[in-house]
C-alpha positions in Angstrom: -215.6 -226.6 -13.1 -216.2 -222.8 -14.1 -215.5 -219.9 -12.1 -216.7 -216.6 -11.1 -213.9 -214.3 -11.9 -214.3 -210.4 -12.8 -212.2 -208.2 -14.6 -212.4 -204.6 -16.7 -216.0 -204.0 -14.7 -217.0 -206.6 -15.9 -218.0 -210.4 -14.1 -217.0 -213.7 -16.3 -216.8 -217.6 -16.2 -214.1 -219.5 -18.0 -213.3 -223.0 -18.8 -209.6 -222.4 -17.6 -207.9 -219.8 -15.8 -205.5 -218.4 -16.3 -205.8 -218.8 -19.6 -203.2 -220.8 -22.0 -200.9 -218.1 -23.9 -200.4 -220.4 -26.7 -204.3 -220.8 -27.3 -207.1 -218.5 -29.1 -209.8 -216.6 -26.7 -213.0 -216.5 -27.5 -215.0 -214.1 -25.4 -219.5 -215.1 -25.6 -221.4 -212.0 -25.6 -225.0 -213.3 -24.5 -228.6 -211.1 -25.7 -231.0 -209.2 -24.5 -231.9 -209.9 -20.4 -229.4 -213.1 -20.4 -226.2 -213.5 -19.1 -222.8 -215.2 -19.1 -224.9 -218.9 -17.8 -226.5 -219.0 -21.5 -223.3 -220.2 -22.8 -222.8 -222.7 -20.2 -222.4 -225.1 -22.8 -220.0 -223.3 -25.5 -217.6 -222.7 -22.4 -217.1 -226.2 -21.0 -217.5 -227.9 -24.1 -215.2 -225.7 -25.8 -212.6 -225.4 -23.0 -210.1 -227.9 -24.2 -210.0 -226.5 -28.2 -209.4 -222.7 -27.0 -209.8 -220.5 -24.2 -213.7 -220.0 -23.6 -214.6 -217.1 -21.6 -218.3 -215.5 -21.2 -219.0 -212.1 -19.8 -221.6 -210.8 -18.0 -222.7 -207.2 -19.5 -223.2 -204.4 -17.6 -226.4 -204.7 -15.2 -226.3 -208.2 -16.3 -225.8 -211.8 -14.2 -223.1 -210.6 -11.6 -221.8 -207.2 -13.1 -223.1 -204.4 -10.9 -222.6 -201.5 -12.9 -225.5 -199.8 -14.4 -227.2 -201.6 -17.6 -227.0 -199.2 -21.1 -229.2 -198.3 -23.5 -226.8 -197.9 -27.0 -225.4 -200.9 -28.4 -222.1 -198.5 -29.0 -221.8 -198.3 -25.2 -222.3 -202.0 -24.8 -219.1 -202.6 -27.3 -217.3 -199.9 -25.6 -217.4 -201.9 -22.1 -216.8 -205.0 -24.2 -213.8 -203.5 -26.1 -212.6 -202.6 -22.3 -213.1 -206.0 -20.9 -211.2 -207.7 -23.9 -208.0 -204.9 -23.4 -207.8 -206.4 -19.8 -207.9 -209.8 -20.4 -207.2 -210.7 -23.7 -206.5 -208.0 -26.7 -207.1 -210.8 -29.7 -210.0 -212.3 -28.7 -212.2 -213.6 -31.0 -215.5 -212.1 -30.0 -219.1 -214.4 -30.7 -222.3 -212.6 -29.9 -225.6 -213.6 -30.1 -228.9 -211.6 -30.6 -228.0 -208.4 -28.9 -224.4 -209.8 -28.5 -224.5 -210.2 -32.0 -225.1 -206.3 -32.6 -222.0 -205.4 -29.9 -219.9 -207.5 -31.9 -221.0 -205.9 -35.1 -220.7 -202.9 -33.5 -216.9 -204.1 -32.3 -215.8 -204.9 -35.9 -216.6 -201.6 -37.1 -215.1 -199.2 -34.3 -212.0 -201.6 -34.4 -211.0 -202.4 -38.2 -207.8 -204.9 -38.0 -208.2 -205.6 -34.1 -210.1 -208.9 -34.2 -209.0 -212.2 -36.3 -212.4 -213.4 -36.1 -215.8 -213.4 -35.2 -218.9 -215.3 -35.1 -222.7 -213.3 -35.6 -225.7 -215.7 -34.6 -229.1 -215.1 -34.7 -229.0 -211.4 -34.9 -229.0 -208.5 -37.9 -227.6 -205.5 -39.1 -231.1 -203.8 -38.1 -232.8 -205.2 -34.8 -236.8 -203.5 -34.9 -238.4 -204.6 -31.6 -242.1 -205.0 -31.6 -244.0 -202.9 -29.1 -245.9 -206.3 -27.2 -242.5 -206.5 -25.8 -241.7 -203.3 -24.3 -245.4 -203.4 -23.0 -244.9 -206.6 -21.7 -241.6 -205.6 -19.6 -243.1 -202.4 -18.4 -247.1 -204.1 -17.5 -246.3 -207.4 -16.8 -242.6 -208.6 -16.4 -244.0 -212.2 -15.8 -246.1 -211.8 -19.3 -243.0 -211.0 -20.8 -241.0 -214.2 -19.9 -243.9 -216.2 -21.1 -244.0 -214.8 -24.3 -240.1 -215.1 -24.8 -240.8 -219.0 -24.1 -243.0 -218.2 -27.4 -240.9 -216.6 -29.8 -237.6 -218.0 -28.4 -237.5 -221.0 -29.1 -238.5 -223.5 -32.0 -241.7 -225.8 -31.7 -239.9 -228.7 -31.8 -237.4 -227.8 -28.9 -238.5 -229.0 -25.7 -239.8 -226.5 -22.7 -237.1 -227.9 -20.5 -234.2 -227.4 -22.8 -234.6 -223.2 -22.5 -236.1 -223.2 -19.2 -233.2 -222.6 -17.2 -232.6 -219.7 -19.8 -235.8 -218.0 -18.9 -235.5 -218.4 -15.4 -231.7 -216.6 -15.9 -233.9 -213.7 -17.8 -236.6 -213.9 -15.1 -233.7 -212.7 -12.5 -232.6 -209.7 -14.1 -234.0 -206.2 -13.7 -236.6 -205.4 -15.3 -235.3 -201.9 -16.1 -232.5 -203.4 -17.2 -233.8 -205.5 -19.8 -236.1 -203.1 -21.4 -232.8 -200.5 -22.2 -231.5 -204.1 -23.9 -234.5 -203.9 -26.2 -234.3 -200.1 -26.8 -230.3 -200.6 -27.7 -231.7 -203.0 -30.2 -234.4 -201.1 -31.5 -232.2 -198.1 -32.3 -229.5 -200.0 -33.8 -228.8 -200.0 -37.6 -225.2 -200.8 -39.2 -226.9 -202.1 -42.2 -225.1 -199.1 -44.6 -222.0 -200.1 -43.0 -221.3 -203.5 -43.5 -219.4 -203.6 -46.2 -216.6 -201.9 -44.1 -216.7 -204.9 -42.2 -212.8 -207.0 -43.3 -213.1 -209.6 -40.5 -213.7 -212.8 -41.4 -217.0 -213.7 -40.2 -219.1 -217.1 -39.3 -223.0 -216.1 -39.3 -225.1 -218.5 -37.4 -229.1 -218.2 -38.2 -231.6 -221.2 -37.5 -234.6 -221.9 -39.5 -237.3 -221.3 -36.8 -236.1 -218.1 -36.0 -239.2 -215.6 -35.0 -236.9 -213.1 -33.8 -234.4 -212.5 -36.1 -235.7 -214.5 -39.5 -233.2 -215.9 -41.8 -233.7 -213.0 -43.6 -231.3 -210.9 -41.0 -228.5 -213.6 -41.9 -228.9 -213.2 -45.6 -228.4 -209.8 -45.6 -225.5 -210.0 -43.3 -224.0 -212.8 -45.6 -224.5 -210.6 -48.8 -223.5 -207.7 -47.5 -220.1 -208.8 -45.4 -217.3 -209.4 -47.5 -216.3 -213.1 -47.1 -218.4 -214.2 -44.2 -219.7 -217.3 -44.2 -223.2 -219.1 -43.1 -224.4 -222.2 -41.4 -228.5 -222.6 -41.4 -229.4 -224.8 -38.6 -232.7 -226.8 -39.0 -235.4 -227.4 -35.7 -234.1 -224.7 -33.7 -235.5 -221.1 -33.1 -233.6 -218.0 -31.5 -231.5 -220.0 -28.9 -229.2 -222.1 -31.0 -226.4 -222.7 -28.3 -229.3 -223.8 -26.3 -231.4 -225.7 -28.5 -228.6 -227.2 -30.7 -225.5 -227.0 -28.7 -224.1 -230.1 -30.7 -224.4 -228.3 -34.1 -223.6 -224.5 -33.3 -220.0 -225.5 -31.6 -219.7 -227.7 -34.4 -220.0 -225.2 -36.6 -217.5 -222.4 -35.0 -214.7 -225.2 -34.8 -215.3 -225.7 -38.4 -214.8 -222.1 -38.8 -211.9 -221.5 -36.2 -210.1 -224.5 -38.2 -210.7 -223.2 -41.3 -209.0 -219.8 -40.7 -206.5 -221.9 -38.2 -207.8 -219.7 -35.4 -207.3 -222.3 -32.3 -204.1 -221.8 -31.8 -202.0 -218.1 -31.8 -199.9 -217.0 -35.2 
């Protein structure tokens, strides 16, 4: 059973605490208006292989502290969090998380063994229906994430109890999420990027097209990518099975699941 823990300002769930020294940490950085629950899956499936811990970002879930409005700030509370609990984690992020840990790699060359980028880009444009949707009509706004979230073919039930998570945050809070993506560009930068590097995009995708994974691929020196078929935006969600498939492939690869 996961627990509520909190540490470095910030509030967490792990599969195991404390954690196993001899093990790898890998710390889930969730997106815009979610928080540590959407990676419910990754951390108890995950548990036994490494140590699986998901944080709550500022403003988020159970972390009090005021939300932010640079992704640069975001990595810098993330950077924090992963001093305190574990220095070589092995950060994954997805969406927005995906830009923190982007954003992680770059401020910290050498620091991180690893890391995993999923459905996110070196450039995150937000289209203005959403920020009028947060600030007119929060409800309006969950709907339409239901929209564009998810693929067609994934059932309403599978991502509900993500948009209900989204649902509970503030609504404040979520549209600074959206403006820290909007702003964000590393896309000149990448090629500083030395990490090895799994990238994660899914082929219905209205969010951040395959198109954002291509150019990450292309433009990161080594990375890696796995295309997942039927599933949009939420791929932990919608295709649990196939996304943690995909990191182990990628932790054994670089024999990342146990310490050097």
């Amino acid at each position: 059973m996961m627990k509520d823990f909190k540490a470095g300002g910030l509030t967490f769930v792990a599969g195991h605490w404390p954690l196993d020294q001899a093990k790898t940490t890998i710390v889930f950085i969730h997106g815009a208006g979610g928080s540590a629950n959407f990676w419910s899956n990754q951390v108890a499936t995950l548990k036994d292989r490494v140590n699986t811990i998901a944080i709550d970002l500022p403003g988020h879930g159970r972390s009090k502290q005021p939300g932010m409005e640079k992704i640069k700030d975001y990595a810098n509370a993330v950077s924090d969090f992963i001093s305190s609990v574990a220095p070589d984690a092995i950060p994954v992020g997805l969406s927005l998380g995906g830009a923190i840990t982007q954003q992680l790699l770059l401020d910290h060359p050498g620091r991180f063994r690893a890391a995993v980028l999923s459905s996110t880009g070196a450039r995150l444009r937000v289209i203005p229906i959403i920020f009028e949707s947060i600030q007119n009509d929060f409800p309006k706004f969950i709907e339409l994430m239901g929209q564009f979230s998810a693929s067609p073919k994934t059932p309403v039930e599978v991502i509900k109890p993500c948009l209900e998570d989204t649902a509970r945050q503030k609504p404040e809070v979520v549209a600074g999420d959206f403006r820290a993506c909007n702003i964000f560009n590393v896309t000149e930068r990448l090629g500083e990027i030395k990490t090895p590097v799994l990238i994660i995009s899914a082929q219905d995708d209205l969010l951040t097209p395959s198109k954002y994974a291509e150019l990450l691929e292309q433009k990161i020196p080594g990375s890696r990518r796995v295309h997942i078929l039927d599933s949009g935006h939420m791929i932990p969600v919608e295709k649990p099975d196939e996304f943690n498939r995909a990191m182990v492939t990628f932790l054994d690869e670089h024999k990342l699941q146990v310490k050097s």
